[in-house]
Every structure is written in C-alpha cells, then in structure tokens.
N, C-alpha and C positions, 0 to 999 in steps of 0.2 A: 081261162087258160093259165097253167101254169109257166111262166116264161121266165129262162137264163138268160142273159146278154153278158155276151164276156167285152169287155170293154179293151183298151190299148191301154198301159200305165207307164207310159211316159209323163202323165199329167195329170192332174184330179181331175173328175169327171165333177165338178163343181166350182161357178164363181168366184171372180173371173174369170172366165174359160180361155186357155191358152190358144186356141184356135177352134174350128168350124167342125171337128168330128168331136172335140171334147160339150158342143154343144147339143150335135145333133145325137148324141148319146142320153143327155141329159135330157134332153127333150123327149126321146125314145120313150124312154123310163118314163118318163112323169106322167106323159098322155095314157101311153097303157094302166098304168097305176088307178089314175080317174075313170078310165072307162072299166075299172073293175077285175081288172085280173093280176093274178098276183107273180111281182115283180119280181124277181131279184140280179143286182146288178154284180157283176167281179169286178173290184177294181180296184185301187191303191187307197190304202187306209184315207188318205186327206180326201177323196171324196166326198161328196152330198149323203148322211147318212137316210135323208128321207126317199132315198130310191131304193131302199130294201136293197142296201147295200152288204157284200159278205167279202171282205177286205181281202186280196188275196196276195197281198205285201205291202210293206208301207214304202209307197213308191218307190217302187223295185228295191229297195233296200232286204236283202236278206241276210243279215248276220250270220247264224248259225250255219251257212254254208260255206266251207271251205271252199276259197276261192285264186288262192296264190298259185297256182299253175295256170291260171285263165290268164290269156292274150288280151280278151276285153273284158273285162268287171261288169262292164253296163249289161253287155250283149247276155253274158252269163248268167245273171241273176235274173234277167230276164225272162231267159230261156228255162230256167227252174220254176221259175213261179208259173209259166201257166203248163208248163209238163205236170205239174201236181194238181194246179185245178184240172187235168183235164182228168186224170186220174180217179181225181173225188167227183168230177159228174158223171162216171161211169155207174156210179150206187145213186146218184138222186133222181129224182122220181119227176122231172119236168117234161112237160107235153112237149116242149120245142126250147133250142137252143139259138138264140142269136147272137153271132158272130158278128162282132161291130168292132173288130183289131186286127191290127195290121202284122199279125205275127205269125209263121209258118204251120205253130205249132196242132191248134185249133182245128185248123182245114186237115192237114196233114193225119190227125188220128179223129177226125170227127167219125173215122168210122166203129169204131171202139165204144162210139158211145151206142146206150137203148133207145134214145130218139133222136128223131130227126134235129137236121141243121141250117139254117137259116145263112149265109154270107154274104155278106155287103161289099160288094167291091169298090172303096173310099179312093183307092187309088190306079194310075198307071201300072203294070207290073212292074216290079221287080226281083233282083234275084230269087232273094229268100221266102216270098210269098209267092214266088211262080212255083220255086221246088213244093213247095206245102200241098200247093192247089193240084198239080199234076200225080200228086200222091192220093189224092182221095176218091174213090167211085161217087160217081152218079147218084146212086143208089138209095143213099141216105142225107144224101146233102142237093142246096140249091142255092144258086148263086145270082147275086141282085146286084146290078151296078147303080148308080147314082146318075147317069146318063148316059144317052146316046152315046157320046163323044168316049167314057169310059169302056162301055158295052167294046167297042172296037175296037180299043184296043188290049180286051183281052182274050178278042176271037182266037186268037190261033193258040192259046192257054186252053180255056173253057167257056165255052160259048154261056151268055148271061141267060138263064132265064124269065127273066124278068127285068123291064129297067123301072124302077120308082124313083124318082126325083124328088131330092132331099126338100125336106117343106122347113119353116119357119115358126112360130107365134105369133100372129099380125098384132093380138093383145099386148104383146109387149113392145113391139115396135107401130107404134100410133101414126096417125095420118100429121103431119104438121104441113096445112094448106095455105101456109105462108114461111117464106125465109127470116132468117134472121136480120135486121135491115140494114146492118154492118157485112158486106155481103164477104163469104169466103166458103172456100172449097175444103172437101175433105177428103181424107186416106183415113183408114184405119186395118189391122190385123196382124197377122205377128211379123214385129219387123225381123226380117231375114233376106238375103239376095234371093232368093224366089221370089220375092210377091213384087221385087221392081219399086218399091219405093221413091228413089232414087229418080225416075222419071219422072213420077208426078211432081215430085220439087223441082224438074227441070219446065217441065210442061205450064205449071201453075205461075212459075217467076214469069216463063215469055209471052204470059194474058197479061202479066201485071194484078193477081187477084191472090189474095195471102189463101195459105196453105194449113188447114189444122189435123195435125196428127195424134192418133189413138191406138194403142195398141203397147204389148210387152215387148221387150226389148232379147231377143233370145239366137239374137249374132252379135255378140259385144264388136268386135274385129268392124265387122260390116258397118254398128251404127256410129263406132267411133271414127270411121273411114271415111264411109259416102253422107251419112246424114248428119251427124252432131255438126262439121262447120257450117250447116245451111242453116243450124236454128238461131232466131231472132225474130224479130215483131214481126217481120212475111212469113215465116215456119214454125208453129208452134207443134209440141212434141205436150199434148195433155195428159201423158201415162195409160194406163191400164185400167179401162171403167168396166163395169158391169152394165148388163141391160137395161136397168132406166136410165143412167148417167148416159150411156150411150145411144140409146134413140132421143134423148134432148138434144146433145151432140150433132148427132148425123142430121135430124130432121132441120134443125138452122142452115145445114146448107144450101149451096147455090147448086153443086153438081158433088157428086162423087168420081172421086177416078181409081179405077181398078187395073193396075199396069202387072199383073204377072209375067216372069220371064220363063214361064212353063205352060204345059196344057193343065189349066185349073181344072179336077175331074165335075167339081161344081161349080160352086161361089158364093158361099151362103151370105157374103158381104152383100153381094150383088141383089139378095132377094132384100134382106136386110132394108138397104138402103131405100128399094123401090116402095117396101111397105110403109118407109117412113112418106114418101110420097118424093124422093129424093130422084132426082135422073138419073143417070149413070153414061160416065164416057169410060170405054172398056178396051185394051187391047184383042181384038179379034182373038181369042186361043182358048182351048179344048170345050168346055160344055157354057161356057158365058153365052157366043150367039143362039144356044139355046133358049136363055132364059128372057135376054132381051129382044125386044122388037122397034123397029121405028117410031112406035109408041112412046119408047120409055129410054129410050138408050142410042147412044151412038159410038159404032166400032171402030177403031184404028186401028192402021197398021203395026203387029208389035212392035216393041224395042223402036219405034219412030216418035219421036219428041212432037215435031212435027204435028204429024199426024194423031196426036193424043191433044195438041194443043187444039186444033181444027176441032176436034171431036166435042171439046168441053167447051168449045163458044155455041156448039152445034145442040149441045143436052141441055145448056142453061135457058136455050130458048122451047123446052120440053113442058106439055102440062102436066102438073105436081097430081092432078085428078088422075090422067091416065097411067102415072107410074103408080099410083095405088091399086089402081083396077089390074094393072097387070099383074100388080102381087097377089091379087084374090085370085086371081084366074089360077096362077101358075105355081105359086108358092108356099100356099095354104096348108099346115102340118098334118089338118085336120084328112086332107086328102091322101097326103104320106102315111097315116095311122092307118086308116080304113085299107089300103092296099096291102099293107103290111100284114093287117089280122087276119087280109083275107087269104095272102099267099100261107100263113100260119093254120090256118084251118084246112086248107088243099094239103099241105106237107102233112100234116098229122095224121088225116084221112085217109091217102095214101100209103102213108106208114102202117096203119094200123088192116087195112087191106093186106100189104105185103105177108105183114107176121100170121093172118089169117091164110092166105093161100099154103104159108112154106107149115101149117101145122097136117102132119101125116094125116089121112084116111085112115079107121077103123075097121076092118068088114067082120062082118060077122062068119 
C-alpha cells in the first residue's frame, strides 16, 4: 500500500520523543515501512528522515508567511502548513491517508481529498478538533480511537469505528527480571500539571523510597514551582532519555507511578513500564484501568496521595513475570499494525466499490 500519515508538528516525530503520540507515530511509520509498504510521513523538518519523511515546515516555522495581523503566530502558521499539505494531497496518488494530528484541518477537508482517510482519535474532544470532525461526512473518512475510554467520549461527536489500542515495541523495552538492588521508584513523561507529577513526589516521600525522574521539561512555571524544591538525593530529575537509556531506567525499578490529573486517552508509559516487567500503581483515570489488571498493576484513587501511596506498597509486591506477560497480551505493536493494515485494506476496498457504483450505465 501506498500510505500518508500526516503527523501533529508541534514536535519532531523523532528521538527523544517529546511525548506518547510523537512515538506512536514513529512507531506507526517504521513497522509499516518493514512490512513493506511504502511510507510517507508529514511532518516538521527535525523529524526522523528514515520514515520517508516529506517536511511540511520546519517546525511550524513558516517565514515567508505574513503574519503580523495574527492574534497567535503559533496557531497561525499552524494552521497554514497543513491547509497546504492538504491541498497537495489532493494530486498525490496514495491508497490511504493517516491522520495521526490533532488539528481541525485534516478531518475537516478530508473530504477533498481522492482517497479515503484513516483518523485516530489521540485525544478527549476538544474545541477545534470537534469543529473539524463534525464538518466531514462518513463517507470517505473513519475514525479509530485509542480506547474504550476515548471511543466515549466522542460518541456524541462521532461515533469511533473502530477502537485499536495503541501498542508498544516489547524489542525495545526488555524484560529486566530483577530490580535494581538499591531499591527506587519511578516517574517518567513530559513534565507538565497534567501528568501529576507532583504527587508521585508526595506519595514516594510518605513510603520513604527515593524517587527517579525522566522526562522533558515543557511547563518551566510548573517545574520551577511544584518540583525543582523537591529535588535532592530522595528526587532525582535524570533529563530526557531515549529508548535504551530509558528501559535500563524504568526496568531497575521497584514500581512505577503513573499519577495523571486528567482522563489519560492511553498510557503508553503504562505499557511501557509493564513490558519492562515493571508493576504499575496508577491513579484510576480514563483508558489506564484498561490496560492494567490485578495482575500487574494497582489503582488509586485520583489526586489521593493516600491512596497512591497504598497502591505502590500494593505493586511492589506484583510478579515482575506477569507484568511482562500482560504486556504481550495487551500491548504488543505488532497487534496495533496488523489492525491497522486491515482497517487500511476494508477503507480502500470500500472506496474503490464506491467510485465503481457512482460511474454511469452505458446502454446501448
């Protein structure tokens, strides 16, 4: 198959990945790639050039566009870069489009385009992706949520047809069937007041078990506020790893704590972690009681310190065997590809039926 994926360029679609959709994009690309069909990704010049990459700003940076009437500069140039890619996929010649961005635009004229369109729904609605969504027919487009938990709440938008649940590379993140014997907890992801941070430092001090952190730093206000007074020999702050650095990382731990103060639409930390063979104590919220089970993981109640504290005396007593297993079961990328090509092949077929039925009768 021929396959587009327009990508979100708020961030390279390449390591370090700034978050969980800059990976699962990356991931997207690479597998399709290997199993043989040809890719091509849009996305901000700093990207990964081996995803059959075709730049479609350098990260949102557009010069050449007058912008001094614009209210927001970001929003703006934005909003130009993929009104022009979508412009130019109207002439290119791909079997299917995948919409893997969070931006109105895509949805909104997907129907402009000659083939069908694939949409991921990464997130909760909001404003400007609910306008987009409600602008495009049925017809030529189809919408995939990342979960249960997502799927619902964009029924009364557009109902998902499909939910496929974001997979992983278990390759990269290894089993490690022992901790590290200096024993400590970990957080990792992009530090910002959404993911709660902030808690697990609370939670981690009142076991008495040091605390290591990973991840970018992308709410200065936030981490000079709630976290920088808390680091010292109990809180370390490791930076910004990449995928090996990072499952050596996570896999030393005792527990992971995953404290979002929102409905997570996933948690690719979460899969993350379990395939290191890592437990998980989790604040109860959006598609996480999905992914864990008694097995592997133990729920809190959100935003309860408490309750997060109980939960990580409750995962360190978890076997490191079955949070692996749970990750083959439920996490496995290889499972998210295979759905993906096959939804890819049903939309194409479909399509090409359509254009078949709408071409006139000759009689003689």
């Amino acid at each position: 198959m021929r396959i587009g994926i327009i990508s979100h360029l708020k961030y390279p679609i390449a390591e370090p990945f700034a978050g969980g959709l800059e990976m699962h994009t990356h991931l997207l690309a690479r597998a399709l790639r290997d199993r043989g069909h040809a890719v091509t990704v849009f996305a901000s010049s700093r990207s990964d050039a081996a995803l059959g990459l075709e730049a479609v700003c350098d990260a949102t940076a557009l010069d050449e566009v007058g912008t001094a009437e614009a209210h927001d500069v970001a929003f703006f140039k934005e909003h130009h870069a993929y009104l022009t890619l979508m412009n130019t996929l109207r002439h290119r010649d791909f079997d299917v489009i995948h919409n893997n961005s969070l931006h109105y635009l895509p949805v909104s004229l997907a129907d402009t385009l000659p083939m069908p369109m694939v949409t991921t729904f990464h997130t909760p609605p909001f404003c400007w992706l609910e306008s987009g969504v409600r602008m495009c027919s049925a017809a030529n487009h189809t919408f995939v949520a990342v979960s249960r938990s997502v799927a619902r709440l964009w029924d009364h938008v557009a109902p998902s047809d499909q939910v496929i649940l974001n997979g992983i590379d278990l390759e990269k993140f290894g089993f490690s069937p022992q901790p590290d014997p200096e024993p400590y907890l970990v957080w990792y992801g992009r530090i910002v007041p959404e993911k709660g941070l902030h808690f697990a430092i609370e939670a981690a001090r009142s076991i008495g078990v040091r605390l290591r952190v990973a991840g970018p730093i992308l709410d200065q206000v936030y981490f000079d506020g709630m976290i920088k007074p808390h680091l010292g020999d109990r809180v370390v702050h490791v930076g910004h790893l990449d995928h090996l650095a990072l499952a050596r990382f996570v896999g030393g731990a005792r527990a992971f704590l995953c404290t979002p103060t929102w409905d997570e639409p996933y948690g690719l930390v979460v899969a993350e972690a379990l395939a290191c063979g890592v437990p998980v104590a989790a604040f109860a919220r959006g598609a996480i009681p999905e992914i864990l089970d008694e097995s592997c993981g133990v729920l809190a109640t959100p935003d309860d310190v408490a309750s997060l504290a109980a939960a990580v005396r409750g995962a360190m007593r978890l076997s490191r065997y079955d949070c692996r297993r749970r990750a083959e079961q439920t996490c496995d990328a290889r499972r998210m590809i295979e759905s993906y090509e096959a939804l890819y092949n049903r939309r194409i077929a479909m399509h090409a039926e359509s254009e078949f039925c709408e071409v006139p009768l000759l009689h003689a």
